[in-house]
KEVOPA-760013 format. One line per 2 residues: number of its first residue (from 1); their letters; for each residue x, y, z of N, C-alpha, C. Coordinates in steps of 0.2 Angstrom, whole numbers. Layout:
N
NUM) a) X,Y,Z,X,Y,Z,X,Y,Z; ...;
end
This chain:
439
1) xx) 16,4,-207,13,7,-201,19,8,-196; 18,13,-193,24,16,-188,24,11,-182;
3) xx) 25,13,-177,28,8,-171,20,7,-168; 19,3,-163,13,1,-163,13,7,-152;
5) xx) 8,5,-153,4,9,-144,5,3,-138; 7,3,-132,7,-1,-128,6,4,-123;
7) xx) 1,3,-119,-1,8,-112,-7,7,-106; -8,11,-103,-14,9,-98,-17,15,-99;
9) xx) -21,13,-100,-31,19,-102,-35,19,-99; -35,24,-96,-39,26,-91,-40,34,-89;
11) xx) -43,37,-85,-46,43,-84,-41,48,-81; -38,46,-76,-35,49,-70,-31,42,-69;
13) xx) -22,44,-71,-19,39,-69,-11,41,-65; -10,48,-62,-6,50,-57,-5,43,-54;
15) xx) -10,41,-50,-6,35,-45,-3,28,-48; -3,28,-55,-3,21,-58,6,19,-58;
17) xx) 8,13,-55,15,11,-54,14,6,-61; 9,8,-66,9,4,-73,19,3,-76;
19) xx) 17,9,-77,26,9,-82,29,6,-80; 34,6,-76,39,3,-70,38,-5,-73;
21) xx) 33,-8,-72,32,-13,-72,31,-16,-81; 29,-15,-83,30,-18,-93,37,-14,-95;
23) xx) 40,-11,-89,46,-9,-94,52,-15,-93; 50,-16,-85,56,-21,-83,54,-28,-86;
25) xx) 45,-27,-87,44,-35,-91,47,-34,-99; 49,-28,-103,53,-27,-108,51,-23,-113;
27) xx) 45,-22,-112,41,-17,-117,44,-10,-115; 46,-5,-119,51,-1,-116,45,5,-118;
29) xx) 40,5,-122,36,11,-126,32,11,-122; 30,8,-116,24,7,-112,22,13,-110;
31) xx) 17,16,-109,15,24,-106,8,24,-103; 9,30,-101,0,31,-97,-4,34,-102;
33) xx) -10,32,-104,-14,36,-108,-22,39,-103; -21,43,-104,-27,47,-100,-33,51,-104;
35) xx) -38,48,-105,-42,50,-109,-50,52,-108; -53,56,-109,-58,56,-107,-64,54,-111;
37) xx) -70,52,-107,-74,46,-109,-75,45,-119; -78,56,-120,-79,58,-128,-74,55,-131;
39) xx) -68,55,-131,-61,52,-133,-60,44,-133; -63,43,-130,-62,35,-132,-64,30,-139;
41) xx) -68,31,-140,-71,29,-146,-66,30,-153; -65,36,-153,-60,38,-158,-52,33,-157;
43) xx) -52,33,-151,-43,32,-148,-44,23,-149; -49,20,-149,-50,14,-147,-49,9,-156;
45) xx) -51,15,-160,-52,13,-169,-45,16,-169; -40,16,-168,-34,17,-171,-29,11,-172;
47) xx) -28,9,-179,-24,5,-180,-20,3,-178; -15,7,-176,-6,7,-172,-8,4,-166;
49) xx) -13,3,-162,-15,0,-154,-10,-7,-156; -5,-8,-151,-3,-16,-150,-5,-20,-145;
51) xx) -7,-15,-141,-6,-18,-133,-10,-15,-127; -15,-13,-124,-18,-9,-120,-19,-13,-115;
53) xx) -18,-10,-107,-23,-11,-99,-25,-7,-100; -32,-10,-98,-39,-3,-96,-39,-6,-88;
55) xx) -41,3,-83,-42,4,-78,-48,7,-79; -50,9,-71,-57,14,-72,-56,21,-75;
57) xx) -61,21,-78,-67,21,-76,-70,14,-81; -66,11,-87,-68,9,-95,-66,2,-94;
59) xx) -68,1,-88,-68,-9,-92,-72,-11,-93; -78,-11,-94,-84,-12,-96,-85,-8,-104;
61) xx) -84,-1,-100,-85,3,-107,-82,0,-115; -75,-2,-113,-71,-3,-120,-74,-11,-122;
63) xx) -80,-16,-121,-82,-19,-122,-88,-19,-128; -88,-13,-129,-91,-11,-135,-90,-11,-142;
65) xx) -82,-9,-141,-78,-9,-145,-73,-14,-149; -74,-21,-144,-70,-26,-146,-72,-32,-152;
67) xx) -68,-34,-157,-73,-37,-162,-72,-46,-158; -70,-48,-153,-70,-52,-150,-65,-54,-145;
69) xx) -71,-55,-138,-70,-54,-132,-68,-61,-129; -64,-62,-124,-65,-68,-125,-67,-73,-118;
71) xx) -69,-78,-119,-77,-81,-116,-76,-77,-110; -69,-80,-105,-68,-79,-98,-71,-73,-96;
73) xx) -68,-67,-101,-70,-58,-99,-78,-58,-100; -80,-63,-105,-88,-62,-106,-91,-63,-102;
75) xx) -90,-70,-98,-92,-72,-91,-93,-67,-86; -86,-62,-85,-84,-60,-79,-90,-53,-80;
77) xx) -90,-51,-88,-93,-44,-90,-87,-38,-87; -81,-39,-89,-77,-34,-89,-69,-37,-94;
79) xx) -68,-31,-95,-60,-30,-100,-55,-28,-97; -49,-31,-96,-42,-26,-93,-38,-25,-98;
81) xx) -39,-29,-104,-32,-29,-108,-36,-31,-115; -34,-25,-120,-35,-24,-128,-27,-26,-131;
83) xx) -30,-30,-135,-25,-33,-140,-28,-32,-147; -23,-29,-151,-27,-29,-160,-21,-32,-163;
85) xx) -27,-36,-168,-23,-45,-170,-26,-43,-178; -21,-42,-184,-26,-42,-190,-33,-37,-191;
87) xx) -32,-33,-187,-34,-28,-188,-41,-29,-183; -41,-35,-181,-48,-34,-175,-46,-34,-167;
89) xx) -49,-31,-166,-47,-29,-156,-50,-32,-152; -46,-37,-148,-46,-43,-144,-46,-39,-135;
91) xx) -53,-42,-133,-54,-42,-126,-52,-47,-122; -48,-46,-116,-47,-50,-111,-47,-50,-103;
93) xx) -48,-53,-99,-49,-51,-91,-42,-55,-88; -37,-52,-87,-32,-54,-84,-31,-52,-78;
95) xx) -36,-48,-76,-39,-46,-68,-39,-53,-63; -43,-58,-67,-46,-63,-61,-39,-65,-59;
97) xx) -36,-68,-65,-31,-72,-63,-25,-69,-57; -25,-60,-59,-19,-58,-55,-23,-57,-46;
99) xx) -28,-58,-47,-35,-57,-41,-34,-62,-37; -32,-69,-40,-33,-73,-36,-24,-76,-34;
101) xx) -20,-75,-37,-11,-75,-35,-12,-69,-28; -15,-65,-28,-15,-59,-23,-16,-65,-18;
103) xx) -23,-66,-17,-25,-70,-12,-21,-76,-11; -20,-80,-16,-15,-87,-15,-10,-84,-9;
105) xx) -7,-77,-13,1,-76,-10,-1,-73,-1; -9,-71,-2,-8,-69,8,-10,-74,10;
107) xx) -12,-80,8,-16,-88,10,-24,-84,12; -25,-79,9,-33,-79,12,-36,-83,6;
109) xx) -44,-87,9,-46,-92,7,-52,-89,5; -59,-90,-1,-65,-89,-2,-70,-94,1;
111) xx) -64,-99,0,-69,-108,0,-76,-109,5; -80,-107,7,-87,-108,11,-86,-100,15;
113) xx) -84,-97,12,-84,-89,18,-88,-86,13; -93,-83,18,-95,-76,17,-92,-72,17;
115) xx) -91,-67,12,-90,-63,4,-91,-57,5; -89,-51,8,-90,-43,6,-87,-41,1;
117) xx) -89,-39,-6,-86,-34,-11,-89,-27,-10; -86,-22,-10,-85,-17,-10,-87,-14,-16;
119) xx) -91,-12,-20,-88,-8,-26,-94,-12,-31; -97,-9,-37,-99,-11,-40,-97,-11,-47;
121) xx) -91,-10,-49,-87,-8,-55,-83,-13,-59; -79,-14,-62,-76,-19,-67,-73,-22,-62;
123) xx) -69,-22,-56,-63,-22,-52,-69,-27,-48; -76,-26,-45,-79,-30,-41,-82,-36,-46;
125) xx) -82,-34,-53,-83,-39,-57,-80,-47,-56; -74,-43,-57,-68,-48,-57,-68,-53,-48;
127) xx) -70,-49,-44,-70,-53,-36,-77,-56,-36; -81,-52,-39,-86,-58,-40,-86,-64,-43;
129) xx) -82,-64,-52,-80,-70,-52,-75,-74,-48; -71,-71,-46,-67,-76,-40,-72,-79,-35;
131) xx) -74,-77,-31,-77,-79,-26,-83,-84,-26; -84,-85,-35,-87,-92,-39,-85,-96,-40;
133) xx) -77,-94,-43,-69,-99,-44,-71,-104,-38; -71,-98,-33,-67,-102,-25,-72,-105,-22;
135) xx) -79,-105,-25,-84,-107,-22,-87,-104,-14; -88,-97,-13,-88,-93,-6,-94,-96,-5;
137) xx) -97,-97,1,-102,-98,3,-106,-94,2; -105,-88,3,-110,-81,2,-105,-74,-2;
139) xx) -106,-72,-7,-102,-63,-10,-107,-60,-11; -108,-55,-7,-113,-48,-6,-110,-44,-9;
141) xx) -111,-39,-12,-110,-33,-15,-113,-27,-14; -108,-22,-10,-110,-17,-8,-109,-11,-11;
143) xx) -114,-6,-10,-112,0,-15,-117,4,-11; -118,11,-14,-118,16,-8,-128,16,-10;
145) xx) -130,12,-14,-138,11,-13,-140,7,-13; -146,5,-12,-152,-3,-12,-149,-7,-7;
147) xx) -153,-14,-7,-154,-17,1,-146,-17,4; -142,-19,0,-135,-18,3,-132,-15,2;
149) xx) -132,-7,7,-128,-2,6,-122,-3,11; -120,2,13,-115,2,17,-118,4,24;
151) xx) -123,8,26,-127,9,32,-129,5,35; -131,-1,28,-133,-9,32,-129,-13,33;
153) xx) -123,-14,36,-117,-18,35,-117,-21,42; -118,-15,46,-119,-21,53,-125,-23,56;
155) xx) -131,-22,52,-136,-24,52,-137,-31,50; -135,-32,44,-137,-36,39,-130,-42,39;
157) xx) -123,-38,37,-117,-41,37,-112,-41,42; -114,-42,47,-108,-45,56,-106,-48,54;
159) xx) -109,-53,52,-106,-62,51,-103,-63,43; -98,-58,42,-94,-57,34,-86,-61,38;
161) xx) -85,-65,33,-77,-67,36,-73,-64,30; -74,-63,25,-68,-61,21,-69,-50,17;
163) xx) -67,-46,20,-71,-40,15,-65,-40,8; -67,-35,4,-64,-36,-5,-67,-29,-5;
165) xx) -60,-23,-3,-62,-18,-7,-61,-16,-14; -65,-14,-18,-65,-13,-27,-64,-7,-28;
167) xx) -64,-1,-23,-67,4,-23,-62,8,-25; -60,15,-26,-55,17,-23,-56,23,-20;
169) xx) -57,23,-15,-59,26,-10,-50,21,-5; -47,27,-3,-40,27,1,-36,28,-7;
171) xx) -36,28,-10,-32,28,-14,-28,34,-14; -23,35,-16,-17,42,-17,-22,44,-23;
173) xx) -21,53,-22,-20,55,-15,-23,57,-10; -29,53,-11,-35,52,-5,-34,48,-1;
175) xx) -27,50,4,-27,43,6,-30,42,14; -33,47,15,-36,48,21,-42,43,24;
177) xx) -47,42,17,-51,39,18,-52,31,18; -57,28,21,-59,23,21,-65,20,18;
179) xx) -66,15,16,-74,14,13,-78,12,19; -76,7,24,-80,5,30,-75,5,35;
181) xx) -81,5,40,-77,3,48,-76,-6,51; -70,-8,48,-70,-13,50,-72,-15,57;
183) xx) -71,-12,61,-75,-13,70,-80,-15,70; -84,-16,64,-92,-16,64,-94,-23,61;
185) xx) -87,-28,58,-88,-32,58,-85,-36,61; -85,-41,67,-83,-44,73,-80,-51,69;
187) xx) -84,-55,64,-81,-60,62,-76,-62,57; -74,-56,56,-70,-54,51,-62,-58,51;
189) xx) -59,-61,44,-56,-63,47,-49,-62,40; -51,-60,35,-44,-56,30,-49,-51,24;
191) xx) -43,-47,23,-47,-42,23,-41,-40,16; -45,-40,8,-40,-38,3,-42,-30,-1;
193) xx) -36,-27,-2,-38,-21,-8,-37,-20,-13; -38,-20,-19,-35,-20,-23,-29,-16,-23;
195) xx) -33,-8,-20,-29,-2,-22,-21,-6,-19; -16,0,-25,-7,-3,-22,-6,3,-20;
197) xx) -8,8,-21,-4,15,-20,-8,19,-16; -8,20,-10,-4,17,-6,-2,11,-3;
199) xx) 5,9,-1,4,-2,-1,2,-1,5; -1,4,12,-5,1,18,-9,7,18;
201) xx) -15,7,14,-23,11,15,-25,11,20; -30,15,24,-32,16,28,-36,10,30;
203) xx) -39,7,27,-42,1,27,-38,-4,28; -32,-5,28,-26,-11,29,-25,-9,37;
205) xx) -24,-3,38,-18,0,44,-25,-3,49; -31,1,46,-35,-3,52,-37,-9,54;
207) xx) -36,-14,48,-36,-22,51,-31,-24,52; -24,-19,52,-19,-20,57,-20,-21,64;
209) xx) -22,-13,64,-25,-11,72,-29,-17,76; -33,-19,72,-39,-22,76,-35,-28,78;
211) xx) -29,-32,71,-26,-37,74,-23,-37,80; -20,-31,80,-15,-31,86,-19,-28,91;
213) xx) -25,-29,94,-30,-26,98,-34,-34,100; -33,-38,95,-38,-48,97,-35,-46,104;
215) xx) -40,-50,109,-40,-50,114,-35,-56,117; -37,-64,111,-33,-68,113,-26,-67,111;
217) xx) -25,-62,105,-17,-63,104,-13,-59,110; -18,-53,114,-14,-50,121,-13,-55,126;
219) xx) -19,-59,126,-19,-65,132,-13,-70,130; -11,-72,125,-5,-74,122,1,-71,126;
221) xx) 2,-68,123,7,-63,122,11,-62,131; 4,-60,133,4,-58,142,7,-64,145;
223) xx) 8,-70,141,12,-78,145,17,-78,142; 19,-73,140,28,-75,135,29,-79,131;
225) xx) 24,-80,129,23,-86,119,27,-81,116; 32,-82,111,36,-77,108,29,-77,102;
227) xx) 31,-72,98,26,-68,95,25,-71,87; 28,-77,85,29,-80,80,22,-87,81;
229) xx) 20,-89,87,17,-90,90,7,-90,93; 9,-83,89,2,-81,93,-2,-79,87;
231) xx) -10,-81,87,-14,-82,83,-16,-72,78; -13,-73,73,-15,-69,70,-24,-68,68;
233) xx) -27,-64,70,-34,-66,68,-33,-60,61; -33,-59,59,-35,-54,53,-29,-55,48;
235) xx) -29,-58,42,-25,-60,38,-25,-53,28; -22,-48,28,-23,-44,24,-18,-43,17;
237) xx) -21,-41,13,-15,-40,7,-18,-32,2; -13,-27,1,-13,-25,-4,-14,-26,-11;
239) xx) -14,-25,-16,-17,-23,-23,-11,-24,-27; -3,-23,-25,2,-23,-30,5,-32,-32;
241) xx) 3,-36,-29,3,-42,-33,-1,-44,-37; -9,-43,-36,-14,-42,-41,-10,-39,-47;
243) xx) -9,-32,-46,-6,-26,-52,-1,-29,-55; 4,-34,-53,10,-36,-55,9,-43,-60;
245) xx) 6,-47,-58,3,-54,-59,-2,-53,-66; -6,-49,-67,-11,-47,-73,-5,-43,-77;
247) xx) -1,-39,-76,4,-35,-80,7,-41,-84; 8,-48,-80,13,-53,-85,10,-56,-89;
249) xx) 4,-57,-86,-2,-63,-91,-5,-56,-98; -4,-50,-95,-5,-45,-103,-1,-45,-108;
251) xx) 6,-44,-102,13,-44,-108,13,-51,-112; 12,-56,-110,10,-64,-113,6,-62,-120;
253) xx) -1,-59,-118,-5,-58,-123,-3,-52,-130; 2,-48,-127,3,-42,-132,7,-44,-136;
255) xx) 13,-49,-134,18,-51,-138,19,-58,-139; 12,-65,-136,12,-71,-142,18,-72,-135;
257) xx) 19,-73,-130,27,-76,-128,25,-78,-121; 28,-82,-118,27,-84,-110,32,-81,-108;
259) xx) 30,-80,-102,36,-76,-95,36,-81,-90; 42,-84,-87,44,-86,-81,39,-84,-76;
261) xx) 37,-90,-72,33,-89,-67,35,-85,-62; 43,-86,-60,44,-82,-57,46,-74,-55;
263) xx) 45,-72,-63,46,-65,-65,40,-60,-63; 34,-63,-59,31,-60,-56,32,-60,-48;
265) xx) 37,-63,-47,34,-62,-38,44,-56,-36; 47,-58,-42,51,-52,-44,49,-46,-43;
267) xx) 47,-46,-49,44,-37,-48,42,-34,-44; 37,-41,-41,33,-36,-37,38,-35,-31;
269) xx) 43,-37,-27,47,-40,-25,49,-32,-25; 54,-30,-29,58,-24,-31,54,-18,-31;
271) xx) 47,-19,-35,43,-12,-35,41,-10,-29; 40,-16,-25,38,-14,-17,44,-9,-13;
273) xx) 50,-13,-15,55,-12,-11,58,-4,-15; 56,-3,-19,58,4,-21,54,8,-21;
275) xx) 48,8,-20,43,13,-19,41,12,-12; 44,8,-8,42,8,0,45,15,3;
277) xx) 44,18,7,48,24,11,53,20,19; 59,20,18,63,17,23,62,22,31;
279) xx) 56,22,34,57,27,40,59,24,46; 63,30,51,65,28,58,62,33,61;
281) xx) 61,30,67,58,34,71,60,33,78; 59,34,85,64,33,91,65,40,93;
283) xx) 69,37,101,69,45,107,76,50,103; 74,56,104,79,61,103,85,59,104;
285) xx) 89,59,98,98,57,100,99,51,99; 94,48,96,96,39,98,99,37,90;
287) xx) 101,43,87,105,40,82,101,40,72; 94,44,74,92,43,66,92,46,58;
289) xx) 99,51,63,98,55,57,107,51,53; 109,50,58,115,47,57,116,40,55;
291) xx) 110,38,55,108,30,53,104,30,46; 100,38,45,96,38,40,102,38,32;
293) xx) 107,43,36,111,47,30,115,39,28; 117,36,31,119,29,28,116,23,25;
295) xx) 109,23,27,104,20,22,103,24,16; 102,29,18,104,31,10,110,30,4;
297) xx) 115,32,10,121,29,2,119,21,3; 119,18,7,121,11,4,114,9,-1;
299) xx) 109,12,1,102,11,-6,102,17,-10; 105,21,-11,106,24,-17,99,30,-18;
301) xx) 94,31,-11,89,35,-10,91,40,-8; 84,46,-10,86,53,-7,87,53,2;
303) xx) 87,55,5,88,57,11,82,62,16; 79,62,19,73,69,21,74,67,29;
305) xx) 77,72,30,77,75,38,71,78,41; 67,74,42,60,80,45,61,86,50;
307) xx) 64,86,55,64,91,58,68,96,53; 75,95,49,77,100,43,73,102,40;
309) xx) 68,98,40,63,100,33,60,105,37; 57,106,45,50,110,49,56,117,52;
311) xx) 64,114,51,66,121,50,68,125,45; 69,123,40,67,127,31,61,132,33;
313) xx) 56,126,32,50,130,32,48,135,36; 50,134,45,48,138,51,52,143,47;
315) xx) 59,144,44,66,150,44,68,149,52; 68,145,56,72,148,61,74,141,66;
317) xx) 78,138,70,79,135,71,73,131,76; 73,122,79,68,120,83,69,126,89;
319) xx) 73,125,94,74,128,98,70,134,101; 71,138,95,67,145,93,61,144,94;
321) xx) 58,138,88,51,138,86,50,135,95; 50,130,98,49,130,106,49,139,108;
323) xx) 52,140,109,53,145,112,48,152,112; 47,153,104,44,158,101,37,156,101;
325) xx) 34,150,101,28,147,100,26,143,101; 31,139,106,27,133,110,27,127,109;
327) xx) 29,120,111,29,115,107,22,113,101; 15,117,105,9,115,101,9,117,93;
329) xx) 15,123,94,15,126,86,19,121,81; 23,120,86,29,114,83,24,109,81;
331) xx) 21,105,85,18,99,84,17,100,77; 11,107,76,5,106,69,12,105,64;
333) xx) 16,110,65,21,109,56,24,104,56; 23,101,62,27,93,60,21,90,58;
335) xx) 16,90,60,11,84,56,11,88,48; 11,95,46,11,97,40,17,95,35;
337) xx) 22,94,38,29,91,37,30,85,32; 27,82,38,26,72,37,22,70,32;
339) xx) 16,76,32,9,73,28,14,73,20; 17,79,20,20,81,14,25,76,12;
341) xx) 31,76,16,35,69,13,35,63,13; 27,59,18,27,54,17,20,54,10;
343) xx) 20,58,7,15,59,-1,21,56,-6; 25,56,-3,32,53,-8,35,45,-8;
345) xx) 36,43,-14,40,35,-12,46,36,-14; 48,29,-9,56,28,-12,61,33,-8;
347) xx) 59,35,0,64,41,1,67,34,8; 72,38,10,74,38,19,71,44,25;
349) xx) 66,41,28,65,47,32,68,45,39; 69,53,42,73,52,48,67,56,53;
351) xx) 63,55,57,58,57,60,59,59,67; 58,67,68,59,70,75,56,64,81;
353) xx) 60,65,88,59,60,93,52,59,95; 48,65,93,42,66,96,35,65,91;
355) xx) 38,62,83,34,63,79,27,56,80; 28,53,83,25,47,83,18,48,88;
357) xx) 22,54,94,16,58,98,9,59,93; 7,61,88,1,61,83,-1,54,82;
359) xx) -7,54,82,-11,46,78,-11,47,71; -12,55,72,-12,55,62,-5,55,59;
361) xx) 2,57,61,9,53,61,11,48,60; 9,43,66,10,37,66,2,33,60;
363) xx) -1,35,57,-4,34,51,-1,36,44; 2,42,44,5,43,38,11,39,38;
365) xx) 16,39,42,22,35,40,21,27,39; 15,23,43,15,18,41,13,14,33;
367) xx) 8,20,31,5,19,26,9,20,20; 15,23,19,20,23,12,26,19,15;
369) xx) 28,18,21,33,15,25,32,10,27; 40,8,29,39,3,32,44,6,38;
371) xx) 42,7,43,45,10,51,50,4,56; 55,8,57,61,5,60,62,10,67;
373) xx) 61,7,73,63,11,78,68,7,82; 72,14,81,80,11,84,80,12,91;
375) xx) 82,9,93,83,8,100,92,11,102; 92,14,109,100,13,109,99,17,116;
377) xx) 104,14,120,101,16,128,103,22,131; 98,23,135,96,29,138,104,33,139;
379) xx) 107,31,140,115,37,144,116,39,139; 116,34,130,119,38,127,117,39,121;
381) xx) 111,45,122,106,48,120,109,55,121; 111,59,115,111,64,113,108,71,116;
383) xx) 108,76,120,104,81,121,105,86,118; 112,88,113,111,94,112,107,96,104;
385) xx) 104,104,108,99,106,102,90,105,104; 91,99,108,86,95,107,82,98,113;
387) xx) 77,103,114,73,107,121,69,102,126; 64,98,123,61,94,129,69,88,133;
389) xx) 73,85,127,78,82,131,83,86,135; 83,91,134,86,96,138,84,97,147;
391) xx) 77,100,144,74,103,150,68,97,155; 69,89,152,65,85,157,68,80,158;
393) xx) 65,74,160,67,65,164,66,64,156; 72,60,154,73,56,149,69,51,151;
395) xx) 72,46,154,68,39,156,58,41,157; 56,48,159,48,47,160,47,50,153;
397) xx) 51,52,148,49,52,142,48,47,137; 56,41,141,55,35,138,50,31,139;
399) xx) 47,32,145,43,26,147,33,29,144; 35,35,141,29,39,139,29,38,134;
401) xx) 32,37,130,32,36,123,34,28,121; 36,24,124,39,16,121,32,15,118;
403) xx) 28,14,120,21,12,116,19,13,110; 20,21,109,19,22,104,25,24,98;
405) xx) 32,22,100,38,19,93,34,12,93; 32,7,97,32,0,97,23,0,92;
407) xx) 20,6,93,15,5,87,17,7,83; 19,10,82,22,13,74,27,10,71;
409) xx) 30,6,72,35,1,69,36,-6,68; 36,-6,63,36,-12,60,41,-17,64;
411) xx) 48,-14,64,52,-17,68,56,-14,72; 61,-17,75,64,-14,82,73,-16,79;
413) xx) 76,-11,79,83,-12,78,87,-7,83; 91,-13,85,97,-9,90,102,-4,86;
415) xx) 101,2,89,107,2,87,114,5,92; 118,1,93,122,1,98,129,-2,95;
417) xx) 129,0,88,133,-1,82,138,3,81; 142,3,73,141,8,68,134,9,65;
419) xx) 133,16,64,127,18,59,130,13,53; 134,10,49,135,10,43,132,-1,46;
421) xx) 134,-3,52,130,-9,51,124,-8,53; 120,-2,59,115,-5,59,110,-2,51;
423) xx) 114,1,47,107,3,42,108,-5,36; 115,-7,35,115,-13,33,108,-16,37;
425) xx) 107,-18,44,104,-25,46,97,-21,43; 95,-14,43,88,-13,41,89,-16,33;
427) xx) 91,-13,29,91,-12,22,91,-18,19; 93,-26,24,94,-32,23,85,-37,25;
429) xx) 82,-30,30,77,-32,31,70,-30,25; 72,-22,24,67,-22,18,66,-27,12;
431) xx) 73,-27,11,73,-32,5,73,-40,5; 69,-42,11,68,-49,14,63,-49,15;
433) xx) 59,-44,14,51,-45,18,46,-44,12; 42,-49,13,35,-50,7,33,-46,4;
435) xx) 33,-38,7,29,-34,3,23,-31,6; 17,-30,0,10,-29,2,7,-32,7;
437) xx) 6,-39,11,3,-43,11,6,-44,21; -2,-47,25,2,-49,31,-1,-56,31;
439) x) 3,-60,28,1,-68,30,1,-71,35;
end
C-alpha cells in the first residue's frame, strides 16, 4: 500500500488553520479534504486513511461508518478524529478534551453556572458534555426553533452566566455577523467561541465592549485604581486553543506516540502570533508608516500602507481625492480599503489618522489585529500631504479623536524614539501576549 491519508474532512474548509498546525506537530502530508455529503461514504471505505479530523458538517455523520467508536465519543454522540488500525476505522472525540484546555486556559469555570450553548451540532455536542464534566448547574441549548430559540433568550435566559457559541455564525468570511446580542443577557459573566478564524468575532469584540462599558469598572477607574486592579466582569476566549489542544491528542492517536504537554500552548502561541495582523493606528504624522515599515523587517511580514492602498485604487493622490470629492468619499474607500486588508493575516497595517472615525473600522482592525496606537506629541506631528492637518486645530482633532485610538487599541506605545526601537517594544509585545483569550 502507498503512503497513507492524514487531513481534515469536511465540506467548506477555506478558513481551516488545520495544516499549519499537524505540520509543525510533524506529519508533514497533512491536507484539507473537502468533500461533499454523496462522497463521503466511498472516501471513508478507503484503505490508505491513516489519520482524519472531522469538522462540519460530518461528526455525527462519519459515525456510521466506524467499526469501533470509542466509549467517550459514544457518550458525547460525536466524532473529530478517524484512525484505521488493521483495516478497522476508529472513532474518537478529542473535541471535549481540547474544549475544556480552552476554558482551563481563560479560567472561565462551568461549576454551578447556568449554561448557554448555541448550536445544535457535533461542536454543541461536545459543550454539552463538558458542561456535565464540570457539573453546570443548568446548559440550555439554543437553536433557531422550539421552547429555546434565540427570540426567547431574554425571556427565558437573563440569568445565563457562562454563553458557548457552536455555531459558526461570525466565522470568515462572514465575519460580520453575530449569533446573539449579548446586551440581553445582564448576568453574564464569560463568554467562549469555538470559531479561531476570526481570533475576535463579533461576539467576542462585543463582550469586550460590554466589558469596558461595566459601570463598576468606570467607577474604578474614575479614582485612579490602575487598571490591573479593576474588576474585569466578562471573561472571554477564542476557539484556537481548542483547535490546537485536540490537533495533539489526534496526532497521539494517528501515530501510537505522546507529545509534550507543552507543545500545545506553543503552537498555539506562534499560530496566533503569525496569523494575528500587527496594526497601528494614531493622529496623522505621528509616525506609522515609518514604524509599520520597521515592524516589518524585523518580523519578516508584508507591509500595507492603507492610505497607498485607497490611492492605487482612487489613481490619484489623498489630497485630490479631498479636493475632487470631499472627505465623505474618502471615508467610504477607506472603509472599502480596510474591510479588504484586514480579510487578510499575518500583515503590518499602517492605518490613515482618521481611520478609527468608523465603528465599522475600528471593528474590522480589531477582529484580525491586535492595534497599537502610537502616541507622539502634538509639535512634532507631521502635516505635509496630509489636508484636514493642514487646514485645522490639531489639538481639537486630538482631543476629538483620543477616545476613539484609546477604543480601538489594544495598547498604547510612545513613540518618541527610533522607529526601529519603538517597532522592537511592539513586536516584543505581540509575542508576549496570550493570544485568543481575555483572562
Amino acid at each position: 500500500m502507498g503512503e497513507k491519508i492524514y487531513g481534515l474532512l469536511g465540506r467548506k474548509l477555506g478558513h481551516s488553520w488545520s495544516v499549519p498546525i499537524h505540520q509543525a506537530l510533524g506529519c508533514e502530508d497533512y491536507r484539507l479534504i473537502e468533500l461533499e455529503p454523496d462522497r463521503l461514504g466511498d472516501f471513508l471505505r478507503r484503505e490508505d486513511i491513516g489519520g482524519l479530523n472531522v469538522t462540519i458538517p460530518y461528526k455525527r455523520e462519519v459515525m456510521s461508518f466506524c467499526d469501533v467508536i470509542d466509549p467517550a465519543a459514544e457518550a458525547i454522540g460525536s466524532v473529530n478524529t478517524l484512525v484505521r488500525r488493521s483495516g478497522k476505522l476508529y472513532g474518537y472525540n478529542t473535541d471535549i478534551d481540547g474544549f475544556l484546555y480552552m476554558l482551563r486556559r481563560a479560567r472561565i469555570s462551568l461549576t454551578g453556572k447556568k449554561v448557554l450553548i448555541l448550536g445544535s451540532g457535533g461542536a454543541s455536542l461536545t459543550a454539552q458534555a463538558a458542561a456535565r464534566r464540570e457539573r453546570a448547574r443548568e446548559a440550555v441549548v439554543v437553536s433557531r426553533t422550539g421552547p429555546d430559540s434565540y427570540e426567547d433568550l431574554p425571556r427565558r435566559h437573563a440569568d445565563a452566566e457562562v454563553l458557548i457559541n457552536t455555531t459558526p455564525v461570525g466565522m470568515w468570511p462572514d465575519m460580520d455577523r453575530r449569533p446573539v446580542d449579548l446586551s440581553l443577557l445582564p448576568e453574564l459573566g464569560a463568554v467562549a467561541d469555538v470559531i479561531y478564524n476570526p481570533g475576535r468575532t463579533s461576539l467576542l469584540l462585543q463582550a469586550e465592549e460590554l466589558d469596558r462599558e461595566d459601570p463598576g469598572r468606570q467607577a474604578d477607574m474614575s479614582r485612579g485604581l490602575p487598571l490591573e486592579a479593576v474588576r474585569r466582569r466578562i471573561r472571554w476566549t477564542g476557539g484556537l486553543s481548542m483547535l490546537v489542544a485536540q490537533a495533539v491528542q489526534a496526532e497521539e492517536l494517528f501515530f501510537d506516540r505522546s507529545i509534550l504537554a507543552d507543545e500545545t500552548e506553543r503552537i498555539a502561541a506562534r499560530l496566533w502570533r503569525d496569523r494575528t495582523n500587527l496594526v497601528l493606528v494614531g493622529m496623522p504624522g505621528c509616525g506609522k508608516t515609518t514604524v509599520g515599515q520597521a515592524l516589518a523587517e524585523l518580523s519578516g511580514r508584508p507591509f500595507v500602507d492603507l492610505d497607498g492602498e485607497i490611492v492605487r485604487r482612487a489613481g490619484k493622490p489623498i489630497p485630490e481625492i479631498f479636493a475632487s470629492q470631499g472627505e465623505g468619499a474618502f471615508r467610504e474607500l477607506e472603509v472599502q480599503m480596510l474591510a479588504e486588508v484586514c480579510a487578510r493575516n499575518g500583515q503590518v497595517i499602517a492605518t490613515g489618522g482618521g481611520a478609527v472615525l468608523r465603528a465599522e473600522n475600528r471593528t474590522a482592525l480589531r477582529r484580525t489585529g491586535r492595534v497599537y496606537f502610537l502616541r507622539r506629541v502634538l509639535g512634532q506631528l507631521s502635516r505635509e500631504g496630509r489636508p484636514l492637518s493642514q487646514s485645522g486645530d490639531l489639538e481639537e482633532m486630538y482631543r476629538a479623536r483620543l477616545p476613539l485610538y484609546e477604543a480601538a487599541a489594544d495598547r498604547s506605545v510612545r513613540n518618541d524614539t527610533t522607529a526601529e526601537e519603538t517597532a522592537a517594544k511592539i513586536w516584543r509585545d505581540l509575542c508576549g501576549y496570550p493570544g485568543d483569550q481575555r483572562p
